[in-house]
Backbone of each chain as ProteinMPNN parsed JSONL, in Angstrom:
{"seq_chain_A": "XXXXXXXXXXXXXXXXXXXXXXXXXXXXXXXXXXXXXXXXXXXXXXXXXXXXXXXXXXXXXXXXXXXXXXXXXXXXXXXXXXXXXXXXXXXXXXXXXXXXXXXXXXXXXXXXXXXXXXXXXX", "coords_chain_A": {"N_chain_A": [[52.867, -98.232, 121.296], [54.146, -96.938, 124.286], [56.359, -95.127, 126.324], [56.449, -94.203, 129.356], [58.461, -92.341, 131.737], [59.653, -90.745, 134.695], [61.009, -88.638, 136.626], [64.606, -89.68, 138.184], [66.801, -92.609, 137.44], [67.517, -94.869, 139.77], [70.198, -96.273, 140.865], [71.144, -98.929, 142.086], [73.31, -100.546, 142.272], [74.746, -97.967, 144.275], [73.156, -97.584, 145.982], [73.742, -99.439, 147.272], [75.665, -99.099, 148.761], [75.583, -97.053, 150.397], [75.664, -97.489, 154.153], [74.42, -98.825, 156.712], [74.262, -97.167, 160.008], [76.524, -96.284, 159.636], [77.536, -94.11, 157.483], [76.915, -91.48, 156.835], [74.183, -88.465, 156.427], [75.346, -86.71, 154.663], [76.935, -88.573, 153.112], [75.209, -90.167, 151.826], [73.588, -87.768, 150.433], [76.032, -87.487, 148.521], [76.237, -89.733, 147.537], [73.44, -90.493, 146.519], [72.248, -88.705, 145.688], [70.349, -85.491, 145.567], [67.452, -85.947, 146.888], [63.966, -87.048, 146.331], [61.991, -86.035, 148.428], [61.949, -84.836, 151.674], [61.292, -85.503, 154.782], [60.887, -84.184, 157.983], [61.05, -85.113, 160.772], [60.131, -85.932, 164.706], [61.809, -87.604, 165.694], [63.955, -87.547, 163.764], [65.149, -87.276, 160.257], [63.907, -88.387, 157.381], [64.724, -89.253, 153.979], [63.74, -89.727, 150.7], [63.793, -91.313, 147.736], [62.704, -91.241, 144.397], [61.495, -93.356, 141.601], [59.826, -93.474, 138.277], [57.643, -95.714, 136.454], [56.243, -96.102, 133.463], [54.372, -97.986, 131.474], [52.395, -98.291, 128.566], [50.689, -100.04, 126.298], [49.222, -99.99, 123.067], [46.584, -101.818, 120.731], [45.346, -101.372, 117.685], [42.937, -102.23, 115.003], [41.679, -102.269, 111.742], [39.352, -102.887, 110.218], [38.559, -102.83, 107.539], [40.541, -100.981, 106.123], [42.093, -102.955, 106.34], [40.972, -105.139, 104.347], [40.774, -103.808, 102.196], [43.603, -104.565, 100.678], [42.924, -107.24, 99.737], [40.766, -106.533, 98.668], [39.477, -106.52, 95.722], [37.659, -105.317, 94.256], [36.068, -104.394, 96.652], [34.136, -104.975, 97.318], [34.173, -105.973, 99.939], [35.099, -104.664, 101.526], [32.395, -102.851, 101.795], [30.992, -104.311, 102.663], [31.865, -104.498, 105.396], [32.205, -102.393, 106.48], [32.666, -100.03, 109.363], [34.128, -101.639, 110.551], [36.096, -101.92, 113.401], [39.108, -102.732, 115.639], [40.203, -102.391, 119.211], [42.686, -102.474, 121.695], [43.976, -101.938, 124.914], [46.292, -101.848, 126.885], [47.902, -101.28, 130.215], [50.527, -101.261, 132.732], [51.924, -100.351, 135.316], [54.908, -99.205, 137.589], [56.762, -98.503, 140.895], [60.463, -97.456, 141.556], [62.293, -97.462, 144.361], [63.818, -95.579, 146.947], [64.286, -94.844, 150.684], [65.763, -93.562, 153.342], [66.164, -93.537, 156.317], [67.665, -90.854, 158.204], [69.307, -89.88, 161.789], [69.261, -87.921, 164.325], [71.665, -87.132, 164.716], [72.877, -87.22, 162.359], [73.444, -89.911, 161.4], [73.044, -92.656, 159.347], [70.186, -94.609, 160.037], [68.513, -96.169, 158.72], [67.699, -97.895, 155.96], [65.828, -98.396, 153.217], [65.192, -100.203, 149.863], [63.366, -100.363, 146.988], [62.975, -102.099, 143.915], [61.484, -102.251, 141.205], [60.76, -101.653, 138.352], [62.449, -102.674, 136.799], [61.96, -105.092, 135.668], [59.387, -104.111, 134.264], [56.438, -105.406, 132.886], [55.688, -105.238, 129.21], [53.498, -105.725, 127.609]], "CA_chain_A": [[53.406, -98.532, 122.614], [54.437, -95.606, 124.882], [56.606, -96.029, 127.914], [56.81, -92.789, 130.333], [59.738, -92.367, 133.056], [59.497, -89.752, 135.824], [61.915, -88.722, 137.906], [65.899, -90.122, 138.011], [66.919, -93.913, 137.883], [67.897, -95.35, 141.154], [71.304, -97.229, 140.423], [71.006, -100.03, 143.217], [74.981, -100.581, 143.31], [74.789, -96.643, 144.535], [72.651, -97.825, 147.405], [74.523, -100.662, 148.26], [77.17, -98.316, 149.061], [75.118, -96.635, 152.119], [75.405, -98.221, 155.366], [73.225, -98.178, 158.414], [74.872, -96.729, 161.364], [78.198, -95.675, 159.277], [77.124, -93.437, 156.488], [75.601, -89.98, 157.178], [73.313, -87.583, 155.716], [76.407, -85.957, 153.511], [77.376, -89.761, 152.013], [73.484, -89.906, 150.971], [73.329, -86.814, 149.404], [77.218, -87.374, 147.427], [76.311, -91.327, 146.558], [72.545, -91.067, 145.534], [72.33, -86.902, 144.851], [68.827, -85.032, 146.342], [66.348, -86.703, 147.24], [62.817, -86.248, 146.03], [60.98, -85.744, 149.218], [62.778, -84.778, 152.708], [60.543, -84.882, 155.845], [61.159, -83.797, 159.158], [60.098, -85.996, 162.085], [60.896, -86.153, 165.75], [63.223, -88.433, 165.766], [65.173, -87.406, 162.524], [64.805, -86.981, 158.92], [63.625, -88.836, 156.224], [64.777, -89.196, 152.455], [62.593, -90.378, 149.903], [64.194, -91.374, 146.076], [61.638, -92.104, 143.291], [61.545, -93.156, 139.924], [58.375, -94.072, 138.402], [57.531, -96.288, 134.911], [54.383, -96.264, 133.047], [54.209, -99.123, 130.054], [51.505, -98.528, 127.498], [50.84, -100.887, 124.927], [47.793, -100.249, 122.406], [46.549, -102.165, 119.591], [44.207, -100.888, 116.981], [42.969, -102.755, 113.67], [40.417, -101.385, 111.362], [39.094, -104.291, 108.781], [38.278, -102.055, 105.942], [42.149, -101.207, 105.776], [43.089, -104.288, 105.735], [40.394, -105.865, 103.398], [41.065, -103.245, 100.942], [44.454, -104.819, 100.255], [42.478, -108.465, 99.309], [39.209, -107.21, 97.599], [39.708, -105.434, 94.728], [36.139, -104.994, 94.321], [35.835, -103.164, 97.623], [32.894, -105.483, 97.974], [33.879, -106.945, 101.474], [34.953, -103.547, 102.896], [31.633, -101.931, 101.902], [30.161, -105.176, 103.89], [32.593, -104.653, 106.938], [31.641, -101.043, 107.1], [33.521, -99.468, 110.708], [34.996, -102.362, 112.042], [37.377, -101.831, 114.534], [39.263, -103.231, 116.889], [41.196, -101.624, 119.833], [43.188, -103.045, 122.859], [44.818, -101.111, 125.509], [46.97, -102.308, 128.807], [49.161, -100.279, 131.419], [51.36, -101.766, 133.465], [52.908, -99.022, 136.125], [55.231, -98.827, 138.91], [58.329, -97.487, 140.681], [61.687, -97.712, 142.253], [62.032, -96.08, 145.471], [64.442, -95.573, 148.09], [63.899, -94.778, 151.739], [66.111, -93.303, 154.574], [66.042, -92.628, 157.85], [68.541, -89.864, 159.11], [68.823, -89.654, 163.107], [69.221, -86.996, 164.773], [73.263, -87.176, 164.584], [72.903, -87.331, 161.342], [73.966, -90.772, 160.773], [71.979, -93.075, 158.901], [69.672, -95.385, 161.094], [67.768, -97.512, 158.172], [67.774, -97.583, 154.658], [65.477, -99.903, 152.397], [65.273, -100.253, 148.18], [62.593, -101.424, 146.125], [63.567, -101.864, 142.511], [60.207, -103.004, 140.746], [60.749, -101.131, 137.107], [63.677, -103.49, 135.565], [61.047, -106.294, 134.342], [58.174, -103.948, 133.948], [56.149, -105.759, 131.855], [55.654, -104.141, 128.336], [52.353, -106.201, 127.735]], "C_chain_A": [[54.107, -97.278, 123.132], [54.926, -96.143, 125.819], [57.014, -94.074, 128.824], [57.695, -93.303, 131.391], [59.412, -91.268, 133.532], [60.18, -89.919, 136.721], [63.883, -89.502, 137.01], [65.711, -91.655, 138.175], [67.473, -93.931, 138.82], [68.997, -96.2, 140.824], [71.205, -97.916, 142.052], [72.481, -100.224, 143.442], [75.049, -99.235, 144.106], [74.569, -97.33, 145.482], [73.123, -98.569, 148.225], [75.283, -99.658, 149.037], [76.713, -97.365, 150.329], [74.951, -97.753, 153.309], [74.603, -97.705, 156.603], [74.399, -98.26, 159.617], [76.363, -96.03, 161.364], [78.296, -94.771, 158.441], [76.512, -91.964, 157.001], [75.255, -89.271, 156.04], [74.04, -87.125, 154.208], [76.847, -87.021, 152.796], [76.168, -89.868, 151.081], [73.825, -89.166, 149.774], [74.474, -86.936, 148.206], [76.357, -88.715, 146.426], [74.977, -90.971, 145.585], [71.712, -89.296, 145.198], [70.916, -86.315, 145.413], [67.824, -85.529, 145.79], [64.912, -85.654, 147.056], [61.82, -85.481, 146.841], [62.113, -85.768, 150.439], [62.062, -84.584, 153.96], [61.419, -85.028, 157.04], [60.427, -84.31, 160.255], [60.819, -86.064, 163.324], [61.845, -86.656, 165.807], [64.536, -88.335, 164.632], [64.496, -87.131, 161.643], [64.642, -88.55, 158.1], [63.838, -88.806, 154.621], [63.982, -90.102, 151.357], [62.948, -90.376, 148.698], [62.801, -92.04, 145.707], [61.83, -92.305, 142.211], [59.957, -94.528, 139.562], [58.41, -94.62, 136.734], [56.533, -96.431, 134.778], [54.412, -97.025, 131.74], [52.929, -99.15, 129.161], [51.574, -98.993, 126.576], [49.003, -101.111, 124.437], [47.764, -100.653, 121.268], [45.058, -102.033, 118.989], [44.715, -101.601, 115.622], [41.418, -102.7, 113.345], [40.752, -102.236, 109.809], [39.035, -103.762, 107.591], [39.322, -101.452, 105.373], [42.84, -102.313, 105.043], [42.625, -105.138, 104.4], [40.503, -105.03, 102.145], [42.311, -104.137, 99.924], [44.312, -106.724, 99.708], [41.374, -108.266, 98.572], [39.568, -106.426, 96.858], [38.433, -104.81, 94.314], [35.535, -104.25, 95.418], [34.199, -103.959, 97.978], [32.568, -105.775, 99.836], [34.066, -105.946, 102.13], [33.702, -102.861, 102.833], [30.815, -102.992, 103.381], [30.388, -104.919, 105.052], [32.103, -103.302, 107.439], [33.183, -100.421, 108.214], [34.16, -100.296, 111.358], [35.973, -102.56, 112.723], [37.542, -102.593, 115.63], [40.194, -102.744, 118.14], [41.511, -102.577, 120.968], [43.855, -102.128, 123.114], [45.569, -102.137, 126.691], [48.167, -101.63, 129.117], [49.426, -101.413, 132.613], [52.369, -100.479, 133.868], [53.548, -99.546, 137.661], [56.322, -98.011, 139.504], [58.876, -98.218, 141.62], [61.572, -96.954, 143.35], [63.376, -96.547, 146.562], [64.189, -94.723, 149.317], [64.909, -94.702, 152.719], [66.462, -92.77, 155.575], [67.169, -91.983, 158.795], [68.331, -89.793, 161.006], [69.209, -88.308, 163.222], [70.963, -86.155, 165.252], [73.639, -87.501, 163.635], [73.397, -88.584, 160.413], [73.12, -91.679, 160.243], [71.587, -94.233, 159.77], [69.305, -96.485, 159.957], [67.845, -96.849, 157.089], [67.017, -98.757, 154.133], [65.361, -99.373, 150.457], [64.513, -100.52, 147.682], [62.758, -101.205, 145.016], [62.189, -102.285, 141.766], [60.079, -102.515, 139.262], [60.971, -101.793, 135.628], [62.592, -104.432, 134.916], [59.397, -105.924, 134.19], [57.631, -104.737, 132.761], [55.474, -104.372, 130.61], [54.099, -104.777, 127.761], [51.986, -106.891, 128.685]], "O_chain_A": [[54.664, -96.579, 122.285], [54.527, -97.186, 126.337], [57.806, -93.163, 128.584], [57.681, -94.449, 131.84], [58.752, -90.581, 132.753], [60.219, -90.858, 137.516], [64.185, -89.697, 135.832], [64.773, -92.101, 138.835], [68.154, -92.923, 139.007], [68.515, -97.214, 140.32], [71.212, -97.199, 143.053], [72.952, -100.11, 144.573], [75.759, -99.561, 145.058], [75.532, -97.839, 146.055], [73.077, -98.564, 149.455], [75.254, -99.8, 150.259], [77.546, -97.008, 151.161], [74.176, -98.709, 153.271], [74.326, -96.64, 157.155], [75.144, -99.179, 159.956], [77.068, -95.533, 162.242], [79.445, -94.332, 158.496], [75.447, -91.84, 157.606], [75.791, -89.352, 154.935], [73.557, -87.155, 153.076], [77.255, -86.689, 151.683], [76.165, -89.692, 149.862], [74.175, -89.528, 148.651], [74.149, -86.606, 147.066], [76.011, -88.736, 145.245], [75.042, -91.03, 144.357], [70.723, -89.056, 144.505], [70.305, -87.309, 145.806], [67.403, -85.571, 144.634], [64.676, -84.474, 147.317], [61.044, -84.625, 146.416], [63.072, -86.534, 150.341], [62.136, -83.427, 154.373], [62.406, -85.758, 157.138], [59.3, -83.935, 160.578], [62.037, -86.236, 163.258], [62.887, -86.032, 166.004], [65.653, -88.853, 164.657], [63.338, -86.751, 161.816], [65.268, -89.581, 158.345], [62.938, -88.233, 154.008], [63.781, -91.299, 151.559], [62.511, -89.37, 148.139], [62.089, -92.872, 146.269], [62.413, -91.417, 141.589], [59.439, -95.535, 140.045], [59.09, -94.037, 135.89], [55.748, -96.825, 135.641], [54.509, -96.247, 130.791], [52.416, -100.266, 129.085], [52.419, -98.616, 125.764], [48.068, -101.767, 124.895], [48.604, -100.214, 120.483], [43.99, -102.388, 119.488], [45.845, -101.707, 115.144], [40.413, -102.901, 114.028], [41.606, -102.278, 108.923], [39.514, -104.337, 106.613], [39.261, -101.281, 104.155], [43.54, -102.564, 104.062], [43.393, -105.67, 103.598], [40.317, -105.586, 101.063], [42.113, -104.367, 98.732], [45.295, -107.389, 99.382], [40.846, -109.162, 97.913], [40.086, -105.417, 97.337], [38.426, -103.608, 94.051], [34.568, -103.519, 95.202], [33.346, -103.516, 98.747], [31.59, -105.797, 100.584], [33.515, -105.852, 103.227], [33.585, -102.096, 103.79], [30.345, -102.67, 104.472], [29.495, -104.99, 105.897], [31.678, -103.107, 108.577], [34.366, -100.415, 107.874], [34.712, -100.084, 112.438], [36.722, -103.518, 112.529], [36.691, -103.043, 116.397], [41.347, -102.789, 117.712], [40.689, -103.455, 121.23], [44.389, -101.408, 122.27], [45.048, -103.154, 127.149], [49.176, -101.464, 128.431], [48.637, -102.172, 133.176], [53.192, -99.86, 133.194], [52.932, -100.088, 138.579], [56.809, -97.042, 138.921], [58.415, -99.131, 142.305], [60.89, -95.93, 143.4], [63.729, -97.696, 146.825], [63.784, -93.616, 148.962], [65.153, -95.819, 153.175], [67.002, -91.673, 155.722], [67.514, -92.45, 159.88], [67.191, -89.657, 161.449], [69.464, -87.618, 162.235], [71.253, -85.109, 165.833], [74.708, -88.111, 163.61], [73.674, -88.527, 159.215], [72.04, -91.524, 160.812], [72.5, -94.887, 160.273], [69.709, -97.633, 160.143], [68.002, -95.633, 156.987], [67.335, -99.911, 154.421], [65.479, -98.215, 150.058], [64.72, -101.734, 147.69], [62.743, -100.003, 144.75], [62.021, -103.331, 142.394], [59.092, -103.047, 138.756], [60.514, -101.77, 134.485], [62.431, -104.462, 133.696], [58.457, -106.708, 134.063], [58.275, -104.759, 131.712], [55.04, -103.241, 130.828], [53.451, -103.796, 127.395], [50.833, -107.32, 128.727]]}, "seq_chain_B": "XXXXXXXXXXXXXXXXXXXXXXXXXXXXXXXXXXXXXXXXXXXXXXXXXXXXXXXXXXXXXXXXXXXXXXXXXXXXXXXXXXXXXX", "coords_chain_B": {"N_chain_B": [[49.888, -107.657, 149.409], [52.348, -108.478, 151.64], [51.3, -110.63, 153.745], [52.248, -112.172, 155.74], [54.637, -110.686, 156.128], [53.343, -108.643, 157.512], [51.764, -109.784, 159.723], [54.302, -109.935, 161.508], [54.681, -107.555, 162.299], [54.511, -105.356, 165.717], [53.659, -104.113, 168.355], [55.954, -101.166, 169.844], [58.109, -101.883, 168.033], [60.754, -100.709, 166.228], [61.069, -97.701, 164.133], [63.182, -98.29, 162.43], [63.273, -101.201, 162.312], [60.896, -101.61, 160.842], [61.238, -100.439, 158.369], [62.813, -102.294, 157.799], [61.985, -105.059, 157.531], [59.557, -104.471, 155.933], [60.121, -102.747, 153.63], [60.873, -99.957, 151.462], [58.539, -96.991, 152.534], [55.122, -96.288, 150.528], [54.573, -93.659, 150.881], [55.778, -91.097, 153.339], [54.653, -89.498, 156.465], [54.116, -86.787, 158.652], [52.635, -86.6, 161.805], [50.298, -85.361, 164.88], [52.132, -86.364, 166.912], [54.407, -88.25, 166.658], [55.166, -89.994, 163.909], [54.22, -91.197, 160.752], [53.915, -94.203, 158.204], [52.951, -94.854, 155.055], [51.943, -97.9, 153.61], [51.299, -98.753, 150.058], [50.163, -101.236, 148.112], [49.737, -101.611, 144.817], [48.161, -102.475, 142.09], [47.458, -102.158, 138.543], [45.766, -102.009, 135.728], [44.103, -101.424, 132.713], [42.003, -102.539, 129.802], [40.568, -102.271, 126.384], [37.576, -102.55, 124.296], [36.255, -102.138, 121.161], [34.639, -101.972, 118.826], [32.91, -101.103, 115.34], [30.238, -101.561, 113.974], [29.338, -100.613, 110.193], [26.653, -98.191, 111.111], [26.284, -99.1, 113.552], [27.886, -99.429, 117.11], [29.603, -100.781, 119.58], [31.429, -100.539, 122.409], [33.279, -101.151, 125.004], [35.091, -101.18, 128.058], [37.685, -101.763, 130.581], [38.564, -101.32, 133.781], [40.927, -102.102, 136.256], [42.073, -101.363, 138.76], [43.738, -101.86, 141.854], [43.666, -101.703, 145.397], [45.871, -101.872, 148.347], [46.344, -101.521, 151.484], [48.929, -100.025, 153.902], [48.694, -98.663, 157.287], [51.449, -97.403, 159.997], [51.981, -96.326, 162.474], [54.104, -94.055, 164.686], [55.491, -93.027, 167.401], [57.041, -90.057, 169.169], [59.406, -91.187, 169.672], [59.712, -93.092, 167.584], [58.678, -95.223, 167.496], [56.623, -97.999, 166.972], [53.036, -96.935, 167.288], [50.835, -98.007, 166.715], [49.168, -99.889, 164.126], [47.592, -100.453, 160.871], [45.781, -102.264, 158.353], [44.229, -102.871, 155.441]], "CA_chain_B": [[50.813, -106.903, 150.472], [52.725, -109.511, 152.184], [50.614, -111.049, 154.927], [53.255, -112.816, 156.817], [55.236, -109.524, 156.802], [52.631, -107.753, 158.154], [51.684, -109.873, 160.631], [55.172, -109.803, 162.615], [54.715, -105.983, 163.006], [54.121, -105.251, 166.332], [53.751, -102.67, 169.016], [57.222, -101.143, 170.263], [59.112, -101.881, 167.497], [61.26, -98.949, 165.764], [61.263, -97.291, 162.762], [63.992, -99.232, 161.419], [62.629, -102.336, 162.071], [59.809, -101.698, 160.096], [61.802, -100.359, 157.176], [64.269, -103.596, 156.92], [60.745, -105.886, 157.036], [58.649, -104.169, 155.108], [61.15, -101.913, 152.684], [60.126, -98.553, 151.929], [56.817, -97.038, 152.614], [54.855, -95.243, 149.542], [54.022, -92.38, 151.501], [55.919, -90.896, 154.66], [53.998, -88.602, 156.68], [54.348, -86.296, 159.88], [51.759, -86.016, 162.437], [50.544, -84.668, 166.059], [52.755, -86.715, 168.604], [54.974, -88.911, 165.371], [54.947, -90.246, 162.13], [53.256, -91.901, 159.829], [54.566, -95.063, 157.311], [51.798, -95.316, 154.914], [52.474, -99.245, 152.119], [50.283, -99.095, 149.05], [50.071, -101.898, 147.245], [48.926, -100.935, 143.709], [47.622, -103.313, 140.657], [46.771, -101.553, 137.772], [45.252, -102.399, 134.469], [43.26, -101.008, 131.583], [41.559, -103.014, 128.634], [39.258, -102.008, 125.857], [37.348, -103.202, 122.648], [35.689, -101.007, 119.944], [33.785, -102.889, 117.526], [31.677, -100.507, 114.842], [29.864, -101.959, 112.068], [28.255, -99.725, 109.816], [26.164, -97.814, 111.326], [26.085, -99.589, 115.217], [29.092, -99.588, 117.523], [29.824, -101.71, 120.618], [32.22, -100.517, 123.01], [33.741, -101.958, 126.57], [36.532, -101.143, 128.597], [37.212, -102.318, 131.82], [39.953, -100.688, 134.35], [41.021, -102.526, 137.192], [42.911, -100.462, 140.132], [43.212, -102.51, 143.156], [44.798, -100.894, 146.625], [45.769, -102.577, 149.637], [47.242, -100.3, 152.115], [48.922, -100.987, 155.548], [49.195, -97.519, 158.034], [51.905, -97.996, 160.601], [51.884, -94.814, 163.259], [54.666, -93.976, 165.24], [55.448, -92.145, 168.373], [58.395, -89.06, 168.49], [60.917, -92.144, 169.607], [60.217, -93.596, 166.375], [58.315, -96.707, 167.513], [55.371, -98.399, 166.328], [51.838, -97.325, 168.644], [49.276, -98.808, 166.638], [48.93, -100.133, 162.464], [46.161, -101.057, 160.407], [45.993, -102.484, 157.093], [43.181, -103.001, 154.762]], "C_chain_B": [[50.507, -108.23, 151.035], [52.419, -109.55, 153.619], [51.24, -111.8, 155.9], [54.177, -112.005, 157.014], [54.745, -108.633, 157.67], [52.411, -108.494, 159.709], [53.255, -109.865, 161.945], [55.805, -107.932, 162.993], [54.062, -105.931, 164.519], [53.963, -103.995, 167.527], [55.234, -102.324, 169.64], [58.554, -101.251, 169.659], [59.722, -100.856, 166.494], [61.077, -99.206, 164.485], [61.65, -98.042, 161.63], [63.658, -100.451, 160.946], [61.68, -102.448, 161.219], [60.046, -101.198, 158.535], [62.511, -101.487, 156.307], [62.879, -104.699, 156.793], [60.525, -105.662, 155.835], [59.226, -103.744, 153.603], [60.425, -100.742, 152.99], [58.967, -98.155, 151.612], [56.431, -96.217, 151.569], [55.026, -94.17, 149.93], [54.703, -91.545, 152.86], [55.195, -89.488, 155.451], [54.44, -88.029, 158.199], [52.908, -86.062, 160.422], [51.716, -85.812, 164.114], [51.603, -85.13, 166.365], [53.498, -87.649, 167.747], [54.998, -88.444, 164.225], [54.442, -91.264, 161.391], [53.909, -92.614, 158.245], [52.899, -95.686, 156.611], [52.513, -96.475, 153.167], [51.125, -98.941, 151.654], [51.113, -100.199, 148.322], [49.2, -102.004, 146.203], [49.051, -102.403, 142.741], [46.924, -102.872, 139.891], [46.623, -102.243, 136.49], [43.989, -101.8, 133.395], [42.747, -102.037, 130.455], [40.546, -102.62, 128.142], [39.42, -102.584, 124.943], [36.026, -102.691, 122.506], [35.692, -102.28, 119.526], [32.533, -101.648, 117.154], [31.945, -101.403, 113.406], [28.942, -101.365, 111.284], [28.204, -98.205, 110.763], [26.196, -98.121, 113.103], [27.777, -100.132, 115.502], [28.857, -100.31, 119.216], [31.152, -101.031, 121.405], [32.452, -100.886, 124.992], [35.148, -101.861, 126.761], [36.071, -101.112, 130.289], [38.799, -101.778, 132.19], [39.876, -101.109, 135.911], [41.857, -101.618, 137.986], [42.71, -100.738, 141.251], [44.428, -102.121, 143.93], [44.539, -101.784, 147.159], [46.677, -101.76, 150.301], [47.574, -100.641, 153.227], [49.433, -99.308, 156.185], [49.999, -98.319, 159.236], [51.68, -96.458, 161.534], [52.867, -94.867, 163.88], [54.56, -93.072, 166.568], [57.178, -91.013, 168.201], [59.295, -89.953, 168.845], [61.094, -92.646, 168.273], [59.549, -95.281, 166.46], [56.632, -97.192, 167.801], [54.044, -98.419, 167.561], [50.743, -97.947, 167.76], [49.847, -98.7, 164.656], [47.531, -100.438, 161.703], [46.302, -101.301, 158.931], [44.562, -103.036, 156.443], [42.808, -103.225, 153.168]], "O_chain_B": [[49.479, -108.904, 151.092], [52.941, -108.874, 154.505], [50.634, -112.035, 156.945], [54.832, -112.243, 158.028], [55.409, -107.947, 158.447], [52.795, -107.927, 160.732], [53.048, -109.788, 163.156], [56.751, -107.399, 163.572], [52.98, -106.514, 164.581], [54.303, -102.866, 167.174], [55.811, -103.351, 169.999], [59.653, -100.981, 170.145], [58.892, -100.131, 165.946], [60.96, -100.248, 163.842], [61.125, -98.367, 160.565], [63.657, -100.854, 159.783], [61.573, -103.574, 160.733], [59.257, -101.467, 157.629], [62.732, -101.678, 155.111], [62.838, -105.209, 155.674], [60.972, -106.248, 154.849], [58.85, -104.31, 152.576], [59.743, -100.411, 153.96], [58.299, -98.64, 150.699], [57.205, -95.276, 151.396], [55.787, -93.496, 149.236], [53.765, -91.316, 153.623], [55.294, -88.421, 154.844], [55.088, -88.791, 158.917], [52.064, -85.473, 159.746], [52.75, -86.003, 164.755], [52.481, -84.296, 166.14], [53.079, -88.641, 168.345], [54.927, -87.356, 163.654], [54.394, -92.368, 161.934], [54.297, -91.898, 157.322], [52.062, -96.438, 157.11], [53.149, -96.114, 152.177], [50.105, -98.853, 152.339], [52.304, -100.158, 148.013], [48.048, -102.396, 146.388], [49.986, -103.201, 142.8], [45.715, -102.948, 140.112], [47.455, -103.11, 136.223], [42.833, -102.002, 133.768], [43.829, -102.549, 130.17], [39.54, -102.466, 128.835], [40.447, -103.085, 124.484], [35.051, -102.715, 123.256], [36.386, -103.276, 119.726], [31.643, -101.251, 117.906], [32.773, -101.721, 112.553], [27.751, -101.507, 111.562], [29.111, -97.422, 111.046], [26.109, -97.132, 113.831], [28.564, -100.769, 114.802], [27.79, -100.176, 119.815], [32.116, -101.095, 120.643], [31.634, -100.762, 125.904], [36.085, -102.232, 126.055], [35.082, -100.785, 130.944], [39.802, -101.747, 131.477], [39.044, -100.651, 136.694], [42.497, -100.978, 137.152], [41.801, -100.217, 141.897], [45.611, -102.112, 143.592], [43.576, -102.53, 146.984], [47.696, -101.328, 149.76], [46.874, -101.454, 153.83], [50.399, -98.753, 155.662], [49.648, -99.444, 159.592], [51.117, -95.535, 160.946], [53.074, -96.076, 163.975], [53.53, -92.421, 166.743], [58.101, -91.183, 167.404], [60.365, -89.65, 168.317], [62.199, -92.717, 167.735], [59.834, -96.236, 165.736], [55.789, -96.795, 168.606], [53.877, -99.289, 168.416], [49.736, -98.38, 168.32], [50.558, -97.864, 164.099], [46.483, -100.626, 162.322], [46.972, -100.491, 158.289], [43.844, -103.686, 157.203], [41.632, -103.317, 152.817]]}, "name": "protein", "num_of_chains": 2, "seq": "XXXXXXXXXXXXXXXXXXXXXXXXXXXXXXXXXXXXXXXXXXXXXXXXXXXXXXXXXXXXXXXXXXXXXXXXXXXXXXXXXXXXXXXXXXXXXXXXXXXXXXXXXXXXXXXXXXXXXXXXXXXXXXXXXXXXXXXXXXXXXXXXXXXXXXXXXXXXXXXXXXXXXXXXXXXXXXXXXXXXXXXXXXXXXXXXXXXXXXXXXXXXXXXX"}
């Protein structure tokens, strides 16, 4: 089982703690620290947090292992020969935060998606 | 991707609005005359199975990766000229 992370966690009380229309650019950057992506659009700026999870879970079983430890005769693994068995499954996603600076630098919109905490692990 | 969120997107409505609906968009993009709010909705999955016996082997794996995507477009006010989702 393998689990990859990328990027910073997103602490969600942090975010609480930005408000729309009272907060600016400089509370952002103190509360939830630089942002992964920063675009520049007519109307204002954009901040972009990520954090990303990747859940691998593989299972491999190889009969002639195991039947060694029941035949003593080695009869049943010569029978079984190669037989293997493998399973894989991924389960990926991410956290992200999202917001929109105006042009007076105060924050206009802010949204959260948390989707990591009950990644499944199978 | 939530089909009763989507449908109360409409033309005229801002930025914001479409952030506190929707949440935030995978992708944000700049283009000519706006900007661009692009939602993926991702479902991923892998499974395989190996089987050798002997001499002869059997293998199958199957990898699902299903998108659903919704583009929203903006204008330089910041408000929604046209979407499309698919």
């Amino acid at each position: 089982m393998v689990k990859h992370h990328q990027g910073n966690p997103i602490d969600g009380k942090k975010v609480a703690l930005i408000h729309k229309g009272t907060s600016t650019l400089s509370d952002v950057l103190a509360v939830l620290g630089a942002p992964l992506e920063v675009h520049a659009h007519p109307d204002g700026r954009i901040l972009v947090y990520r954090y990303r999870a990747r859940n691998v879970a593989e299972l491999g079983i190889e009969a002639e292992t195991i039947s060694s430890f029941v035949d003593v005769t080695q009869t049943l693994s010569a029978m079984i020969g190669n037989l293997s068995f493998r399973w894989s499954h991924i389960n990926a996603d991410e956290d992200r935060v999202v917001v929109i600076i105006g042009r007076d630098q105060i924050v206009q919109g802010i949204a959260y998606r948390e989707a990591t905490r009950n990644l499944p692990v199978f | 991707m939530p089909a009763d969120l989507v449908a109360r997107l409409e033309q005229g409505m801002s930025k914001v609005a479409v952030l506190e609906l929707l949440g935030p968009p995978d992708t944000v993009g700049l283009r000519l005359q706006g900007s661009v709010f692009i939602y993926r909705y991702h479902n991923e999955s892998d499974k395989g199975l190996k089987l050798s016996l002997v001499r002869a082997s059997f293998q199958y794996e199957t990898s699902d990766r299903r998108t659903a995507r919704l583009v929203v477009f903006f204008d330089k006010k910041g408000l929604i000229t046209d979407f499309a989702a698919y």
